[in-house]
Biopython code that builds the backbone (N, CA, C, O; Angstrom):
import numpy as np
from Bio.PDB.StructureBuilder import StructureBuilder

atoms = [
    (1, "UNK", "N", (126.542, 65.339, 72.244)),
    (1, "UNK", "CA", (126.242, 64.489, 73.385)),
    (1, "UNK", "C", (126.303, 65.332, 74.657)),
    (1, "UNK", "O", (127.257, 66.098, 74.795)),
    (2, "UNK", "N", (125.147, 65.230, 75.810)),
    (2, "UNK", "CA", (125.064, 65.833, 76.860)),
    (2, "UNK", "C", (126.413, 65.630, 77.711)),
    (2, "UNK", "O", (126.506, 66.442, 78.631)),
    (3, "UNK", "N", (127.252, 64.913, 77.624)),
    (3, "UNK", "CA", (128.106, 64.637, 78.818)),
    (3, "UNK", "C", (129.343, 65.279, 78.127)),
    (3, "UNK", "O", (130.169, 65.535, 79.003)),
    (4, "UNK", "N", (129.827, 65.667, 76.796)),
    (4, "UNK", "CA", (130.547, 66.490, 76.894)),
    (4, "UNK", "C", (130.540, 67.982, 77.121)),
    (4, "UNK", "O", (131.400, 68.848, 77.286)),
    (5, "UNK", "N", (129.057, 67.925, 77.058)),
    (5, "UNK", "CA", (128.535, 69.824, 77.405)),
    (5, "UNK", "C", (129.205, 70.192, 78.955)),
    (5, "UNK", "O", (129.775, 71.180, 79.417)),
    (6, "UNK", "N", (128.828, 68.887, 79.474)),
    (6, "UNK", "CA", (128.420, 68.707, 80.864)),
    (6, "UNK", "C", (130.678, 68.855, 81.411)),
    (6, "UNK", "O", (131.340, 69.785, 81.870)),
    (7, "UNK", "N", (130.946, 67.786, 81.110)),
    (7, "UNK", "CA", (132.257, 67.937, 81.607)),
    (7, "UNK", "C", (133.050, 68.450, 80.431)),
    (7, "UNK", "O", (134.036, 67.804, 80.078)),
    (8, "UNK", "N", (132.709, 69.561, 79.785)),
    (8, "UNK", "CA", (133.285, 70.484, 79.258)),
    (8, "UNK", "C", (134.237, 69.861, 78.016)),
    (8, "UNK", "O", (135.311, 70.417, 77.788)),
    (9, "UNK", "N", (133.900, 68.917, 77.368)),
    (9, "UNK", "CA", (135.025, 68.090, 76.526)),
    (9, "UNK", "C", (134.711, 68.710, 75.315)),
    (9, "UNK", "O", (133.756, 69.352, 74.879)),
    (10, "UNK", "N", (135.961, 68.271, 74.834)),
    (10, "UNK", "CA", (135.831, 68.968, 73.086)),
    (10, "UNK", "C", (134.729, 68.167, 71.853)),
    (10, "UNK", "O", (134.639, 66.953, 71.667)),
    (11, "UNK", "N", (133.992, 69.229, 71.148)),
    (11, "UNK", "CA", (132.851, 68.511, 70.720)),
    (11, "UNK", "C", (133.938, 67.534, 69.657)),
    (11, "UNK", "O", (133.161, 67.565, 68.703)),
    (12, "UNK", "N", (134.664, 67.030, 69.329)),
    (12, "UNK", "CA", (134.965, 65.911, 68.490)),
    (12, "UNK", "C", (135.952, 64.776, 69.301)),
    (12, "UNK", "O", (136.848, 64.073, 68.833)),
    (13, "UNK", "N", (135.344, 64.890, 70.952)),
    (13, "UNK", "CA", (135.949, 63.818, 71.822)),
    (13, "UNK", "C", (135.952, 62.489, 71.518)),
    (13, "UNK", "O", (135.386, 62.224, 70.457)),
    (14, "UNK", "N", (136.381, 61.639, 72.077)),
    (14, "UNK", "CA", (135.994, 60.367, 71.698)),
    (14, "UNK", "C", (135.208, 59.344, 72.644)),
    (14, "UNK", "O", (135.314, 59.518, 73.858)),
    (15, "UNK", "N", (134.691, 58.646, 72.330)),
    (15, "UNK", "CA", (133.585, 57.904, 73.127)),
    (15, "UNK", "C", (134.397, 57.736, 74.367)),
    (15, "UNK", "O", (133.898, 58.179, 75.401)),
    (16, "UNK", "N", (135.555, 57.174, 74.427)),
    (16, "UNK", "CA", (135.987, 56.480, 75.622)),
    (16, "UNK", "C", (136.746, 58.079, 76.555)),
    (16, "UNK", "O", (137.543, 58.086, 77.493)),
    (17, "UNK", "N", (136.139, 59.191, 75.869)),
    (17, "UNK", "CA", (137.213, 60.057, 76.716)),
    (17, "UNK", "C", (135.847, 60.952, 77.753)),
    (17, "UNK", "O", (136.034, 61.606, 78.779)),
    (18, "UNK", "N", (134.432, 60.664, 76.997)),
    (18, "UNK", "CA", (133.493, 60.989, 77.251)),
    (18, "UNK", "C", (133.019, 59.927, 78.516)),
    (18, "UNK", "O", (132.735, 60.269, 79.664)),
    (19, "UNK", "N", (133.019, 58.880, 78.092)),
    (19, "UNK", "CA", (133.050, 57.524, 79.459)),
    (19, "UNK", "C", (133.967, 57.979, 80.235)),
    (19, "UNK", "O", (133.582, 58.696, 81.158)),
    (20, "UNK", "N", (134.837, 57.818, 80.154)),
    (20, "UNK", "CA", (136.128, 58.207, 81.373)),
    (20, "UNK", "C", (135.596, 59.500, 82.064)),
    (20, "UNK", "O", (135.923, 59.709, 83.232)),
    (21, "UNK", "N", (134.996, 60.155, 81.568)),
    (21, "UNK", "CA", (134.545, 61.722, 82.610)),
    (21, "UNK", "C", (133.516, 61.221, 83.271)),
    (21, "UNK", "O", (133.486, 61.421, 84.485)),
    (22, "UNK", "N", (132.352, 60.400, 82.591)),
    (22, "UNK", "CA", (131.665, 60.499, 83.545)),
    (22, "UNK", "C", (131.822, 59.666, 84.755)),
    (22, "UNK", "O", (132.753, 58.871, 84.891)),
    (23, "UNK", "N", (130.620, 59.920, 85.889)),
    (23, "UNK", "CA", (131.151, 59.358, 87.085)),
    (23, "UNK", "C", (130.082, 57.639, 87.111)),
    (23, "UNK", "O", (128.972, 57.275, 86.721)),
    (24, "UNK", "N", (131.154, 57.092, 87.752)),
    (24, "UNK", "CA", (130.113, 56.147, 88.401)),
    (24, "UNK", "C", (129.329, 55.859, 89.411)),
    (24, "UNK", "O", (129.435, 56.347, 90.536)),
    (25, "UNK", "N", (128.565, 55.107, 89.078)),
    (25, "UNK", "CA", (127.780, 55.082, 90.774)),
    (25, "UNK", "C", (127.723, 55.344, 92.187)),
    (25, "UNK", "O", (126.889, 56.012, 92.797)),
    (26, "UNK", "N", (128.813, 54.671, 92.657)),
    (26, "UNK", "CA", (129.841, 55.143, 93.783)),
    (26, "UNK", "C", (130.278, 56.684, 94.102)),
    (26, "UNK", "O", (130.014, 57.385, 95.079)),
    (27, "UNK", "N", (131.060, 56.966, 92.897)),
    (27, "UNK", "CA", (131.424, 58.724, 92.969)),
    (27, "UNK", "C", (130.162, 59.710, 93.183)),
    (27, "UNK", "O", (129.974, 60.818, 93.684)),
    (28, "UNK", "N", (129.359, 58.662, 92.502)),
    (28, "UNK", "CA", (127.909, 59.774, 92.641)),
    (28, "UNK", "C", (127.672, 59.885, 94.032)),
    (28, "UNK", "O", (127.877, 60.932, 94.647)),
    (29, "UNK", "N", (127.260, 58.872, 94.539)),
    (29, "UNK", "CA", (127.042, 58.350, 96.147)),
    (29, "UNK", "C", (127.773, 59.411, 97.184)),
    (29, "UNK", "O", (127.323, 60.195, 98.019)),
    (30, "UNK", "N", (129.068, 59.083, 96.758)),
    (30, "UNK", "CA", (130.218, 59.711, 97.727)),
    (30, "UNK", "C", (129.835, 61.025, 97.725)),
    (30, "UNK", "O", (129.726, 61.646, 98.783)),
    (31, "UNK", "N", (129.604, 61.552, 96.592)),
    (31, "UNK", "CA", (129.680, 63.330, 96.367)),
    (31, "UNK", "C", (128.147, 63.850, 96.886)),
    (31, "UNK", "O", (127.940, 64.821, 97.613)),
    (32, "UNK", "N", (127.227, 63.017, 96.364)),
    (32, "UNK", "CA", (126.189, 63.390, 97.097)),
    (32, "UNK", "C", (126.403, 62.932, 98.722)),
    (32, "UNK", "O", (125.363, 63.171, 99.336)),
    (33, "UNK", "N", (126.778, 62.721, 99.033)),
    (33, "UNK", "CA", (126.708, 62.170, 100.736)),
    (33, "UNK", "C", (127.331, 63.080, 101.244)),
    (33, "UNK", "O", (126.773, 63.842, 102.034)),
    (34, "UNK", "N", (128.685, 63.216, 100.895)),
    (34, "UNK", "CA", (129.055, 64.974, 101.022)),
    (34, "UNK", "C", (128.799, 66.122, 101.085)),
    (34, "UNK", "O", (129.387, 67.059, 101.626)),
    (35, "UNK", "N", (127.646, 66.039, 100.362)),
    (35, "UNK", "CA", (126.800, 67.195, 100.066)),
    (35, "UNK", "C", (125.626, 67.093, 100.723)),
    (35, "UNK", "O", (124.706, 67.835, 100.381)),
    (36, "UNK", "N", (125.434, 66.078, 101.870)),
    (36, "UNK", "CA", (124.603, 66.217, 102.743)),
    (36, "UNK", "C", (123.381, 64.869, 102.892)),
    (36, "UNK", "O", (122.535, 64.611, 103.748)),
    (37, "UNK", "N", (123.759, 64.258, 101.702)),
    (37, "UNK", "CA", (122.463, 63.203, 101.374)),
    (37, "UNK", "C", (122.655, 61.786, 102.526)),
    (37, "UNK", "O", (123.661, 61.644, 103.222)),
    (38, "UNK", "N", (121.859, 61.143, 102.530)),
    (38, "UNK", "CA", (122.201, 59.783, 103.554)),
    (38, "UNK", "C", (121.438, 58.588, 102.462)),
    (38, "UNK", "O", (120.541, 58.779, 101.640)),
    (39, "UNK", "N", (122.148, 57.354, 102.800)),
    (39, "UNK", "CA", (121.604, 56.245, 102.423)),
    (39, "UNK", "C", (120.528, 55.824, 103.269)),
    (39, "UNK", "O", (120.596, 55.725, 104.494)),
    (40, "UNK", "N", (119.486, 55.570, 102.519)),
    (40, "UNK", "CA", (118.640, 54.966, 103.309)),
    (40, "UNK", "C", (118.784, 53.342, 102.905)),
    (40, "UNK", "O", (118.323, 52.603, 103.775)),
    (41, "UNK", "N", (119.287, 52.735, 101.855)),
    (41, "UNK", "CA", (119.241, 51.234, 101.466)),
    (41, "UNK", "C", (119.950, 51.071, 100.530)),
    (41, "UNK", "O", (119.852, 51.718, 99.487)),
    (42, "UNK", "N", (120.841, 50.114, 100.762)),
    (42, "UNK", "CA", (121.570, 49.828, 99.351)),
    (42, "UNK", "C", (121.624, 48.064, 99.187)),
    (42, "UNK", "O", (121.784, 47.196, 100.045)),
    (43, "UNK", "N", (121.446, 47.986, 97.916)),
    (43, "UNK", "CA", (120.819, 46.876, 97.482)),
    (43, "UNK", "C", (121.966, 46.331, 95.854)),
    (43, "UNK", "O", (122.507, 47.123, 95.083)),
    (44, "UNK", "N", (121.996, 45.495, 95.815)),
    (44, "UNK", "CA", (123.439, 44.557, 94.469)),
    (44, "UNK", "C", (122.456, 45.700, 93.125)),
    (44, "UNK", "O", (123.241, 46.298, 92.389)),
    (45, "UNK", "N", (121.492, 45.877, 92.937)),
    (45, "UNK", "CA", (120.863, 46.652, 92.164)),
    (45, "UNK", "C", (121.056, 48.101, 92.092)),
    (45, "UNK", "O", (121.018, 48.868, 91.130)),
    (46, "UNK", "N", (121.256, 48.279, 93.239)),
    (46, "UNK", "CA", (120.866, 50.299, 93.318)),
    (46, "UNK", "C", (121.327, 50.808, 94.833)),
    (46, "UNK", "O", (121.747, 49.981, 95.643)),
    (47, "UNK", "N", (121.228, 52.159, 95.151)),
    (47, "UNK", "CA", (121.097, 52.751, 96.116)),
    (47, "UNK", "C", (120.045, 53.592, 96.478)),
    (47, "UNK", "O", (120.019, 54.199, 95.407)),
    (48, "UNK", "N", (119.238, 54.066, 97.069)),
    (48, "UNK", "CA", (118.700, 54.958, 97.529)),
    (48, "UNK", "C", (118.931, 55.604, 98.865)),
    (48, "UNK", "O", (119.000, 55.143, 100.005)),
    (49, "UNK", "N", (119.044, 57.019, 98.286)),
    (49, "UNK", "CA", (119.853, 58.060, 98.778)),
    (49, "UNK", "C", (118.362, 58.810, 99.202)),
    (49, "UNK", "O", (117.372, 58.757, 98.473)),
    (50, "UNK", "N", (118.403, 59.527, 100.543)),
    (50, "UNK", "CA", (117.494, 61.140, 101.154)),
    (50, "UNK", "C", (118.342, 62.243, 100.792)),
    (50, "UNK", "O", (119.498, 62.387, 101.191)),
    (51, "UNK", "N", (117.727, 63.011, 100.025)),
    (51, "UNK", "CA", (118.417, 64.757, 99.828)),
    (51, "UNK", "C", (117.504, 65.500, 100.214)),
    (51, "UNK", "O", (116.435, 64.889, 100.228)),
    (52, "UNK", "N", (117.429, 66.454, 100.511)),
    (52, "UNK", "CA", (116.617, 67.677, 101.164)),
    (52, "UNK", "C", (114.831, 66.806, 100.746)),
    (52, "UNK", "O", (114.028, 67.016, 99.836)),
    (53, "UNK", "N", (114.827, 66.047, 101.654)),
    (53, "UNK", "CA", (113.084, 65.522, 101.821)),
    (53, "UNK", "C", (113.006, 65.038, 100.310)),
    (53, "UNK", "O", (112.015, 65.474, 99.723)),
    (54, "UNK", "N", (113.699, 64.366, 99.689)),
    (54, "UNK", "CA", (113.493, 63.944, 98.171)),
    (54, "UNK", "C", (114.401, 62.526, 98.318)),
    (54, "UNK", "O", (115.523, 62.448, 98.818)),
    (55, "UNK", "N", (113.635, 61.479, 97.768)),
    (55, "UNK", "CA", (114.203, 59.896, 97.380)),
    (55, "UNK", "C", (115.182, 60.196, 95.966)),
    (55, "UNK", "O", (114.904, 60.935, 95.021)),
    (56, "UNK", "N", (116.256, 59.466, 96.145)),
    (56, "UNK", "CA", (117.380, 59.318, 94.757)),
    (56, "UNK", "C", (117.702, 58.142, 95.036)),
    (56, "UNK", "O", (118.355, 57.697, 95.980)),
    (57, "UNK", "N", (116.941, 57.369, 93.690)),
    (57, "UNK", "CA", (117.914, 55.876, 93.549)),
    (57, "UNK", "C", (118.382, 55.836, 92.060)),
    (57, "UNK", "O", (118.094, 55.952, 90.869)),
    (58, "UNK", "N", (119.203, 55.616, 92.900)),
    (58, "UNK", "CA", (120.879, 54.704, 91.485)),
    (58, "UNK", "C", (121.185, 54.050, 91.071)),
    (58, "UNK", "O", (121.461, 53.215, 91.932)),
    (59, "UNK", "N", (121.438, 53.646, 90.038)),
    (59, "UNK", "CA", (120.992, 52.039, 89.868)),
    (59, "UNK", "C", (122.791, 51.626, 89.421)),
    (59, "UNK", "O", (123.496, 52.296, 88.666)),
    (60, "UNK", "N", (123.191, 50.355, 90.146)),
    (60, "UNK", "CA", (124.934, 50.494, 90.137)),
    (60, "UNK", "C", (124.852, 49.701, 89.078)),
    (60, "UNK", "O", (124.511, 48.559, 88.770)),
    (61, "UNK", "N", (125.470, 51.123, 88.412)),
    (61, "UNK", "CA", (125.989, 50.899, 87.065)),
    (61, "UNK", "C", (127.894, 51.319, 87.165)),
    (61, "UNK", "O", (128.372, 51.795, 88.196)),
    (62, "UNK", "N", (128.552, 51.094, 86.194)),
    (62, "UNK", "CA", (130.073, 51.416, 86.192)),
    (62, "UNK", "C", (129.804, 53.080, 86.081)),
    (62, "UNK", "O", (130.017, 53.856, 87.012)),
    (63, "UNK", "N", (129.264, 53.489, 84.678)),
    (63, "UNK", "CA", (129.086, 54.798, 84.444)),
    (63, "UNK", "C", (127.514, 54.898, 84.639)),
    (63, "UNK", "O", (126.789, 53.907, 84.551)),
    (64, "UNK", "N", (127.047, 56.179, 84.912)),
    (64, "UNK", "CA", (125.566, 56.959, 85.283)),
    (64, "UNK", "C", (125.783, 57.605, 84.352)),
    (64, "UNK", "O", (126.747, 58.206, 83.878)),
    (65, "UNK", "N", (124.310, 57.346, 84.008)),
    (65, "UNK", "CA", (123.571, 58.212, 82.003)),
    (65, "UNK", "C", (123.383, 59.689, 82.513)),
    (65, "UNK", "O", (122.936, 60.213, 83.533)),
    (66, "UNK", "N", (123.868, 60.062, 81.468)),
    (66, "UNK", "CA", (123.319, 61.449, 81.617)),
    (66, "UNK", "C", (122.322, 62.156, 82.479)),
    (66, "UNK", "O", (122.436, 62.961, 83.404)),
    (67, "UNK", "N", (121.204, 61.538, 81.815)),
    (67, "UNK", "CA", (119.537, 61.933, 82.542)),
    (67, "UNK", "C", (119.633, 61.438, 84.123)),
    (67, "UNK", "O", (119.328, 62.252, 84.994)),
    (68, "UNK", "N", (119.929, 60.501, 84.381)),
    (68, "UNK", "CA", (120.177, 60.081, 85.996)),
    (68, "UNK", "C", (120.658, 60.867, 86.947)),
    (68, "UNK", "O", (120.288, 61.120, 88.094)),
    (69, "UNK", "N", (121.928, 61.364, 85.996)),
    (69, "UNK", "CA", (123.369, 62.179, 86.539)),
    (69, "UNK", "C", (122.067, 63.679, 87.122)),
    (69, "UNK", "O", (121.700, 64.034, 88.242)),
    (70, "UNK", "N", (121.856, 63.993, 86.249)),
    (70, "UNK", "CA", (120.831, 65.166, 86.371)),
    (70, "UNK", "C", (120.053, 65.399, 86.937)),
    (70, "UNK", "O", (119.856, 66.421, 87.594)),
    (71, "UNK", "N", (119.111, 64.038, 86.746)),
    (71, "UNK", "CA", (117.843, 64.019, 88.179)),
    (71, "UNK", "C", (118.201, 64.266, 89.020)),
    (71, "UNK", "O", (117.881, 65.293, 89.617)),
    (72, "UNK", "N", (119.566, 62.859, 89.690)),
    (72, "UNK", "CA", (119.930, 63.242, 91.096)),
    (72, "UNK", "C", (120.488, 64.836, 91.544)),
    (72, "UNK", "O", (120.251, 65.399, 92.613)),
    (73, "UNK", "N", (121.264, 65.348, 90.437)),
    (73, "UNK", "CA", (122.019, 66.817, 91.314)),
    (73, "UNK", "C", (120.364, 67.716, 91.049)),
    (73, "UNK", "O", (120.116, 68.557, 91.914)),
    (74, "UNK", "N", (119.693, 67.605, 90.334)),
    (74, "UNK", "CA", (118.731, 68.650, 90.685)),
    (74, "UNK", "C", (117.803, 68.041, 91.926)),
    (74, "UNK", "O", (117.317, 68.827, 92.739)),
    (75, "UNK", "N", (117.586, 66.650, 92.035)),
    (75, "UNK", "CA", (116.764, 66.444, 93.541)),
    (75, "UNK", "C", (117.644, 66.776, 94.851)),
    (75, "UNK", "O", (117.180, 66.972, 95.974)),
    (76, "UNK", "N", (119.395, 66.808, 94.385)),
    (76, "UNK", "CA", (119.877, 66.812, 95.363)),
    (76, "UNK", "C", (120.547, 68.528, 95.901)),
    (76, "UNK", "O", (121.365, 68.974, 96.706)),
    (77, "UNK", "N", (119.426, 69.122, 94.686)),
    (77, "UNK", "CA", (119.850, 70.630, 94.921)),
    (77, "UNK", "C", (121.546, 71.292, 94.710)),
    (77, "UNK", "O", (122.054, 72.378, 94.993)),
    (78, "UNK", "N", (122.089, 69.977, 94.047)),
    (78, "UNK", "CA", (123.583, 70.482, 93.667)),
    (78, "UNK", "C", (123.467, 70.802, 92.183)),
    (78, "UNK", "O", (123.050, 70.150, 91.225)),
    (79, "UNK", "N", (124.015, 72.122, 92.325)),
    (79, "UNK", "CA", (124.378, 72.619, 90.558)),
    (79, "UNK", "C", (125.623, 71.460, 89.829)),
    (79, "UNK", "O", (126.509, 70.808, 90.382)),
    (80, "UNK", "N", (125.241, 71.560, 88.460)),
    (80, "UNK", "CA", (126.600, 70.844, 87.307)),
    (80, "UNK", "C", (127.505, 71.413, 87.672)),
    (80, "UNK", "O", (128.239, 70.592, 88.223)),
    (81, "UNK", "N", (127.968, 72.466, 87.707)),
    (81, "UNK", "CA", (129.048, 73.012, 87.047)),
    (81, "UNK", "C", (129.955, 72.772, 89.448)),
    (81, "UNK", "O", (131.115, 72.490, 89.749)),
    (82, "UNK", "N", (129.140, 72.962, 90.111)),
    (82, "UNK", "CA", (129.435, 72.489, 91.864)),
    (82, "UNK", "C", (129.775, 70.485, 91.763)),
    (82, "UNK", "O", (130.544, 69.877, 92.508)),
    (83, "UNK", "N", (129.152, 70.030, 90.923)),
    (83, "UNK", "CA", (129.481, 68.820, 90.814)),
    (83, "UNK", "C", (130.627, 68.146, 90.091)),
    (83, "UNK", "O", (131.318, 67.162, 90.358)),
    (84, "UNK", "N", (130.591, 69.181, 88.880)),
    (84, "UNK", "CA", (132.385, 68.653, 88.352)),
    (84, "UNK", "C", (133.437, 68.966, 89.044)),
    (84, "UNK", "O", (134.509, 68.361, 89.022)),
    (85, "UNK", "N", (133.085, 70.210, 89.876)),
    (85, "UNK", "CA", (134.446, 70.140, 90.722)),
    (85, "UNK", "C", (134.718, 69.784, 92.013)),
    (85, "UNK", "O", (135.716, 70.016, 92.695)),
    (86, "UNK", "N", (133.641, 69.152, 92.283)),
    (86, "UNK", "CA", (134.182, 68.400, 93.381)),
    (86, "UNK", "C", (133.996, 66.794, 92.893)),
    (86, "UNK", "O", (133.998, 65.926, 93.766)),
    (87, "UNK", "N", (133.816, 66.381, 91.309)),
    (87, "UNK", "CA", (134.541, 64.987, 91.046)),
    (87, "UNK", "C", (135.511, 65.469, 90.650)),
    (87, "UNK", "O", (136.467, 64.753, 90.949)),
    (88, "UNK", "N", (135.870, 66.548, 89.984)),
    (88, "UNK", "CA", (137.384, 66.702, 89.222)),
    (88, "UNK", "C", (138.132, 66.948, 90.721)),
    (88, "UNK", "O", (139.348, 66.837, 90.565)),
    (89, "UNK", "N", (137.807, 67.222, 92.000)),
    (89, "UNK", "CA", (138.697, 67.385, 92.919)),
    (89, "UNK", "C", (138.651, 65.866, 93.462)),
    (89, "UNK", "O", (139.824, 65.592, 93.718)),
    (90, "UNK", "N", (138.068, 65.069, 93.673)),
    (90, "UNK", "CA", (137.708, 63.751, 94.084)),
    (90, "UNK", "C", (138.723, 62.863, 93.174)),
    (90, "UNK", "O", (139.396, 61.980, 93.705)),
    (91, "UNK", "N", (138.800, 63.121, 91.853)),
    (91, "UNK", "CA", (139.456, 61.800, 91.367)),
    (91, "UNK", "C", (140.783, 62.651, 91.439)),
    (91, "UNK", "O", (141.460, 61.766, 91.962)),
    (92, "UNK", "N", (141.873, 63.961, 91.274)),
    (92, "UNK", "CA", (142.408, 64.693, 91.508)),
    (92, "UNK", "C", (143.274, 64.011, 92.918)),
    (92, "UNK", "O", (144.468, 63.717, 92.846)),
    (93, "UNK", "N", (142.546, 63.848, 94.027)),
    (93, "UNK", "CA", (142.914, 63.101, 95.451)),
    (93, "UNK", "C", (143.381, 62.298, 95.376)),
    (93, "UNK", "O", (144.451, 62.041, 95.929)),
    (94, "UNK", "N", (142.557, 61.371, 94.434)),
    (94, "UNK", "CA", (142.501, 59.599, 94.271)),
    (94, "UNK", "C", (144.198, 59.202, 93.832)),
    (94, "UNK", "O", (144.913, 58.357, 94.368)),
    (95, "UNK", "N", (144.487, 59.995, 92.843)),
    (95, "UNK", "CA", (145.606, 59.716, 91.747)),
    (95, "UNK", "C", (146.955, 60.299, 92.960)),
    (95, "UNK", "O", (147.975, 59.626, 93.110)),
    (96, "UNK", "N", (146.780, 61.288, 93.534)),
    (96, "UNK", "CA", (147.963, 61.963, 93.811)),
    (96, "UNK", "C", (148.350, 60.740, 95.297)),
    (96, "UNK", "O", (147.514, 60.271, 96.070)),
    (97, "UNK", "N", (149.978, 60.474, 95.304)),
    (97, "UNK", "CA", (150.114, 59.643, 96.013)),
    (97, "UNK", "C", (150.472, 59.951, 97.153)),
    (97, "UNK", "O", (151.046, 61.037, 97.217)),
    (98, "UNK", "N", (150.344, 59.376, 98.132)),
    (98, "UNK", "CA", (150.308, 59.967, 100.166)),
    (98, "UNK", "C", (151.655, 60.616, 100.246)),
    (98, "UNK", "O", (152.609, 60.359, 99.511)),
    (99, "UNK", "N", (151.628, 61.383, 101.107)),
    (99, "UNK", "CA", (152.679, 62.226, 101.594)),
    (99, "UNK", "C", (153.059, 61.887, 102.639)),
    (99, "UNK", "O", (153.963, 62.508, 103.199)),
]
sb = StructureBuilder()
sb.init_structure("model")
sb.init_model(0)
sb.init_chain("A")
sb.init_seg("    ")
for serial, (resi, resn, name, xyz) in enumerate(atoms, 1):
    if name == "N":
        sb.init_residue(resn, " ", resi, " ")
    sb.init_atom(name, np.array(xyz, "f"), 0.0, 1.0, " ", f" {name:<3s}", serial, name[0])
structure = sb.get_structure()
C-alpha cells in the first residue's frame, strides 16, 4: 500500500496504523497554507486552495487517499518526504502540552 511507502511504516502494518498516519483534510490545508498556498473557497464539500498559479481542491474527507495526497504536494511543489515532516512536526506540537 502507497501510504506506508509514503509514511515510512512497516510493510506488515495494520490498517488502522496506516489510517492514523495519514493526514486529513484540514492538516493538508494547514501545511499547504504554510507552505505558501491561499484559500480561495471553502465549501461543507471541499476546499480549494492557489499554489504557485495551480487550483487544489480537497474534498473534506477525515483521511485524504493517497492519489489526492500526491496531486496536491506535486501541484503544490512540496516534496513527500518535506511533507511528513512537517505533519510529523505538526501533530508532534499538537500532543505536547503548553509550557
Amino acid at each position: 500500500m502507497l501510504s506506508a511507502d509514503i509514511f515510512h511504516l512497516p510493510a506488515d502494518a495494520s490498517t488502522d496504523a496506516i489510517s492514523a498516519s495519514r493526514p486529513s483534510c484540514d492538516e493538508l490545508v494547514q501545511i499547504l497554507q504554510h507552505h505558501g498556498a491561499t484559500i480561495v473557497a471553502r465549501q461543507e464539500h471541499g476546499v480549494l486552495l492557489r499554489a504557485r498559479r495551480r487550483l487544489i481542491f480537497l474534498r473534506r474527507t477525515s483521511i485524504v487517499a493517497d492519489s489526492e495526497l500526491l496531486d496536491a504536494l506535486h501541484a503544490a511543489g512540496l516534496a513527500v518526504s518535506r511533507f511528513v515532516d512537517l505533519l510529523e512536526g505538526r501533530r508532534r506540537s499538537s500532543v505536547q502540552p503548553n509550557r
